[in-house]
Structure formats: structure tokens, C-alpha cells
C-alpha positions as CSV (number, residue, x, y, z in Angstrom):
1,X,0.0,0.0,0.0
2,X,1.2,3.7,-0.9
3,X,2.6,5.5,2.1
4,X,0.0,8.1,1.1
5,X,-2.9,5.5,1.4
6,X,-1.8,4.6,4.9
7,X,-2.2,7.9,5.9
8,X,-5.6,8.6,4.8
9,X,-6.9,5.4,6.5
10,X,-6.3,7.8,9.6
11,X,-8.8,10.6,7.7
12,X,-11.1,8.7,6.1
13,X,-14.1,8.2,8.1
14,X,-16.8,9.6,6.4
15,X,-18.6,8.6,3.4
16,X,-21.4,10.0,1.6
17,X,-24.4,8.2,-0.3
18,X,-27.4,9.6,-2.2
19,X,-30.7,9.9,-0.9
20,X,-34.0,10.4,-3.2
21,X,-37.3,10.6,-1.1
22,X,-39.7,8.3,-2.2
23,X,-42.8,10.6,-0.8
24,X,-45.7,9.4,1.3
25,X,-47.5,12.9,2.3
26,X,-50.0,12.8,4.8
27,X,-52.0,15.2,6.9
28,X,-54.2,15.6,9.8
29,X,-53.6,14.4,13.6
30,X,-51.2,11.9,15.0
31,X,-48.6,12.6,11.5
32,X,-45.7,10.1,12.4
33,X,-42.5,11.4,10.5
34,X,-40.3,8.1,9.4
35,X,-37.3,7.6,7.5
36,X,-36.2,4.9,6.1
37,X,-33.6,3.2,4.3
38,X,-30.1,2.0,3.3
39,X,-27.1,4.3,4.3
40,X,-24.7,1.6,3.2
41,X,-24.9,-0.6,0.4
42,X,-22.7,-3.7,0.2
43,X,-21.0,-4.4,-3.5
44,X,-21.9,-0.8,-5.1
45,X,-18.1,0.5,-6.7
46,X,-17.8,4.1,-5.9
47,X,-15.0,6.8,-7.2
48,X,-14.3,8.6,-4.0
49,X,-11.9,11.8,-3.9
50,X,-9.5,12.2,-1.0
51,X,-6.8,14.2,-0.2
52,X,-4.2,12.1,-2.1
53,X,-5.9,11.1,-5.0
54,X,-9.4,9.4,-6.2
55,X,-9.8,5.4,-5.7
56,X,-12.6,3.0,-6.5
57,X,-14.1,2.0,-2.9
58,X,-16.4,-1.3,-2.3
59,X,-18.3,-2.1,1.2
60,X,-17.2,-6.0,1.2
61,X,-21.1,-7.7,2.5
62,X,-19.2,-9.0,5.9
63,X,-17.8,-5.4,6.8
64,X,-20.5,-4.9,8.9
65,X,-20.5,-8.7,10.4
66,X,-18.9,-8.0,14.0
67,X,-20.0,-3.9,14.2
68,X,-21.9,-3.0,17.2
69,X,-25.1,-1.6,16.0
70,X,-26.5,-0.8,19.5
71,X,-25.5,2.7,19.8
72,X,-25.6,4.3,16.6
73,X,-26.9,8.1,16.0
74,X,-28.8,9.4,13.2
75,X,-27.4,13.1,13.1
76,X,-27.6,16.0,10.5
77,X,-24.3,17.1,8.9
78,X,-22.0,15.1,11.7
79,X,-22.8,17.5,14.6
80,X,-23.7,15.8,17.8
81,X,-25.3,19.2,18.4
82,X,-28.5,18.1,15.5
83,X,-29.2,14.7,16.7
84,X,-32.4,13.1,15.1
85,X,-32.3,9.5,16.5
86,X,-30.5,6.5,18.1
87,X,-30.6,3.0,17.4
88,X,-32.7,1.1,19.9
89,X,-34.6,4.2,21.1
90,X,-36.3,5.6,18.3
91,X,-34.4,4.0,15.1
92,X,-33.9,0.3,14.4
93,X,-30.8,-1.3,12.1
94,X,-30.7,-4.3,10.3
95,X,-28.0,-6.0,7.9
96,X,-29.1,-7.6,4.7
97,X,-28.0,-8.4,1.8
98,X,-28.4,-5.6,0.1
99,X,-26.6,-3.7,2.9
100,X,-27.3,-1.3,6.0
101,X,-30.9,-0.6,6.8
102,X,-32.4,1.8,8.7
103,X,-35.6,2.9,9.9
104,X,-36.4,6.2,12.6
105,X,-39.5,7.6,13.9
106,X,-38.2,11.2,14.1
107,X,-39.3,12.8,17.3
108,X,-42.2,15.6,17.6
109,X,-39.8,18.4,17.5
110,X,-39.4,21.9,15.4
111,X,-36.2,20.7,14.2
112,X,-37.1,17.2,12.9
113,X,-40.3,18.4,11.4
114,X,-38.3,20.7,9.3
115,X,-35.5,17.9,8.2
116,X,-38.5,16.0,7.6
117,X,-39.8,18.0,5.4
118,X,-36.8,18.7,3.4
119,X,-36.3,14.8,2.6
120,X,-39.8,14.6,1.7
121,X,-40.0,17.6,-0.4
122,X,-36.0,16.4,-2.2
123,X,-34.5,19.5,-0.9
124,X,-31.8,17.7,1.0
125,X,-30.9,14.2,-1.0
126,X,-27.2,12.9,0.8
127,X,-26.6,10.8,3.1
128,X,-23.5,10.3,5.3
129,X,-21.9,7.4,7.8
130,X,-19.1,8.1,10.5
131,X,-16.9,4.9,10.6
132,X,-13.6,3.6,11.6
133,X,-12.1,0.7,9.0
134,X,-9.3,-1.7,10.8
135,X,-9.3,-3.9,7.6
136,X,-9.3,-2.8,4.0
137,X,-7.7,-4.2,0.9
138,X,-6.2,-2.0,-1.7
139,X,-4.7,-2.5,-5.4
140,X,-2.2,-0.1,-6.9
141,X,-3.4,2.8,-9.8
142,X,-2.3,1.8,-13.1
143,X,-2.3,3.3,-16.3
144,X,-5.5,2.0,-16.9
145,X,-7.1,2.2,-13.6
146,X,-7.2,3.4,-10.4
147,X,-6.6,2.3,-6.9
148,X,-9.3,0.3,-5.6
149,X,-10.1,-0.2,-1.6
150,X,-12.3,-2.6,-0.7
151,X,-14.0,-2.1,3.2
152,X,-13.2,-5.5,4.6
153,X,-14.8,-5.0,8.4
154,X,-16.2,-2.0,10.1
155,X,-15.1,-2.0,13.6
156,X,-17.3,0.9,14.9
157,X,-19.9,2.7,13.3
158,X,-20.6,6.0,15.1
159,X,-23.4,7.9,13.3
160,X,-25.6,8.4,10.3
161,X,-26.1,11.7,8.6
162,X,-28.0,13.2,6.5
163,X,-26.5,15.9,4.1
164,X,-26.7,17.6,0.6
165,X,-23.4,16.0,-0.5
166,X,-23.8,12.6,-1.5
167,X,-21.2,10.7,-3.2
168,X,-22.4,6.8,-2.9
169,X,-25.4,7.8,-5.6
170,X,-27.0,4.8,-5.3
171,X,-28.8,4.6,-1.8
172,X,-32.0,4.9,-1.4
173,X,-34.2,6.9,1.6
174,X,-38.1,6.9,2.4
175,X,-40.1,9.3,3.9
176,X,-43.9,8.4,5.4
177,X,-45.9,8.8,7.8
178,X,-48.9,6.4,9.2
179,X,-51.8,7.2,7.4
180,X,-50.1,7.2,3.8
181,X,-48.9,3.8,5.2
182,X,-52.3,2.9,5.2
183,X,-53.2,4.3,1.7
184,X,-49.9,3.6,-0.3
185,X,-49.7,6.2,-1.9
186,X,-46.6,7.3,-3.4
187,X,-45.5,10.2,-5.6
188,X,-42.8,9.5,-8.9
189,X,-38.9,10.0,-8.8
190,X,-37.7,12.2,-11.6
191,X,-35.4,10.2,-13.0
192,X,-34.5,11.9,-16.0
193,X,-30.8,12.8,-14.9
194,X,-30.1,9.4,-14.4
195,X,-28.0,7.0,-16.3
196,X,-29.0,3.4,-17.1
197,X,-27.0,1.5,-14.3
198,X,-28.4,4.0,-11.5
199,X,-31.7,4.0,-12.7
200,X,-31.3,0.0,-12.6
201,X,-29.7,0.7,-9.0
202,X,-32.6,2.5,-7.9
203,X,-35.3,0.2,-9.5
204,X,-33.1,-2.7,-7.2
205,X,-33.5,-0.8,-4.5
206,X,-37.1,0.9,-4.8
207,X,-38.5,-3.1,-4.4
208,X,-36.5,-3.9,-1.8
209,X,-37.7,-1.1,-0.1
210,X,-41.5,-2.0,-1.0
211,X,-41.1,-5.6,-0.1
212,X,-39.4,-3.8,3.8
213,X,-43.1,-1.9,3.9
214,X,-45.3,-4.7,3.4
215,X,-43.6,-6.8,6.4
């Protein structure tokens, strides 16, 4: 591994994925304000920029296989200061294999409603996770190619954030409430900027994440 590389393992703890609301608008009394989705995604190749160069970065499916889930935060822009959830309190984590998924009922607050809104409305459309990597594979830029890392096990996850600058473009976030639960309705994603493997990327993900709200 470059001498470089080695050093930004020290650095590189956040990464940033794409979120597009999939809309379920409600109104009336007793509005619950969920999110849900997948901050990471296992197998999804991703160019990320660091301070040394650009690489090719993969989530290996077992990097999350001996993380502590228990006490993760969902946060906004990585300040402890904007907290929206915590795992086991009013947000729940799961691994599949599709990757990292997440679901939080925010709470009744000024602040949350307002996040809230700006997922639902696609205002905001990034996500972020705070992470610390003991065990990555790389391969040496060539001519041809560059570097590529693969994230071999996550030894603590810290937080989820959400933020307007994605770089993992292929995640996938939903906001609803109870009583469009009950109606299913949805609005459309405007897809138009898309190219064909995330709109394929999306499609994979948009029924996984209907198949999650029938259970």
C-alpha cells in the first residue's frame, strides 16, 4: 500500500451516499414522520476523492458482520449538536444483503419536522456514515485504472447523517408517515438525470424497499 494510502486510512471516516425521497405525504392528527432506508450498500463501486488522489471503494457484504449496531446516531451534517435518533430508542438497524438498513420515527420536535420535510420535499438528497475501518484491501493505480479499496470490516460505526453532499449515488431513503402507510400512496422519482446503471440501481432498490413496507 502507498505511504500516502496509509495515511488517509487515519482521515477517512466519512462517506457520503445519495438519498432520493420516495414521498408518502399525509396530513391531519397523529402525523408520524419516518425515514427509512439503506445508508450503506454492500457491492456498489464508488469513485471517492481524498486528499491524495481518487480510488474505486467497495463495502465487502461481511464489513459490517462484527459492528456493534446498539448505539448508533442518526445526526444531520455530523454534529452531535443536531441529533435526530439512536438505534434502539427511536431508530432500528438491520444487515441484509443488500446492505445497511435503517428505519427512525423522528421525534415531535421543530427541528425534525423541518428535516422531515426537506427529505420529503427532495430539498436535501445525501446521506453520510461516520466509521472507523481496521481492515481494507487495496490495489495499486495503473495506467489504466485506479486504486481500488475494498472495506473489509467496520469496527465501529458511530453515526448516520444526512446531508446535501452525496457521493455513494445509489442509496435509497423513504419518507412516510402512518396514514399514507395505510393508503400507499406514493408520488414518482424524476429520473430523468439518471444513467442506465443507477436507474437500474434505484429500480433494485425501490422493491427492496417495498417488499421492507409490506412486512
Amino acid at each position: 500500500m502507498k505511504t500516502e494510502q496509509k495515511i488517509q486510512k487515519r482521515f477517512d471516516n466519512y462517506r457520503s451516499v445519495e438519498i432520493k425521497a420516495e414521498v408518502r405525504a399525509t396530513e391531519g392528527e397523529g402525523k408520524k414522520m419516518i425515514l427509512r432506508g439503506y445508508p450503506i450498500l454492500f457491492n456498489t463501486p464508488t469513485l471517492i476523492r481524498g486528499w491524495f488522489g481518487e480510488w474505486e471503494e467497495t463495502v465487502s457484504p461481511n464489513a459490517l458482520s462484527n459492528t456493534d449496531l446498539r448505539d448508533v446516531y442518526l445526526m444531520v451534517g455530523h454534529n452531535p449538536d443536531n441529533v435526530l435518533g439512536r438505534a434502539n430508542i427511536n431508530m432500528r438497524l438491520e444487515k441484509d444483503d443488500t446492505g445497511l438498513f435503517f428505519e427512525c420515527e423522528l421525534p415531535n420536535t421543530q427541528y425534525a419536522r423541518d428535516w422531515y420535510n426537506l427529505v420529503e420535499s427532495g430539498v436535501v438528497d445525501g446521506m453520510s456514515f461516520s466509521f472507523n475501518c481496521e481492515d481494507d484491501t487495496w490495489t495499486e493505480e495503473t495506467e489504466t485504472e485506479k486504486a481500488k479499496r475494498t472495506i473489509n470490516n467496520i469496527t465501529e460505526l458511530y453515526e448516520i447523517t444526512i446531508t446535501p453532499f452525496p457521493a455513494y449515488k445509489e442509496a435509497s431513503v423513504v419518507a412516510k408517515s402512518n396514514r399514507a402507510e395505510e393508503q400507499g400512496e406514493k408520488t414518482e422519482q424524476d429520473g430523468d438525470t439518471e444513467d442506465e446503471a443507477a436507474k437500474k440501481a434505484r429500480a433494485d432498490l425501490d422493491n427492496k424497499l417495498n417488499e421492507l413496507e409490506e412486512l
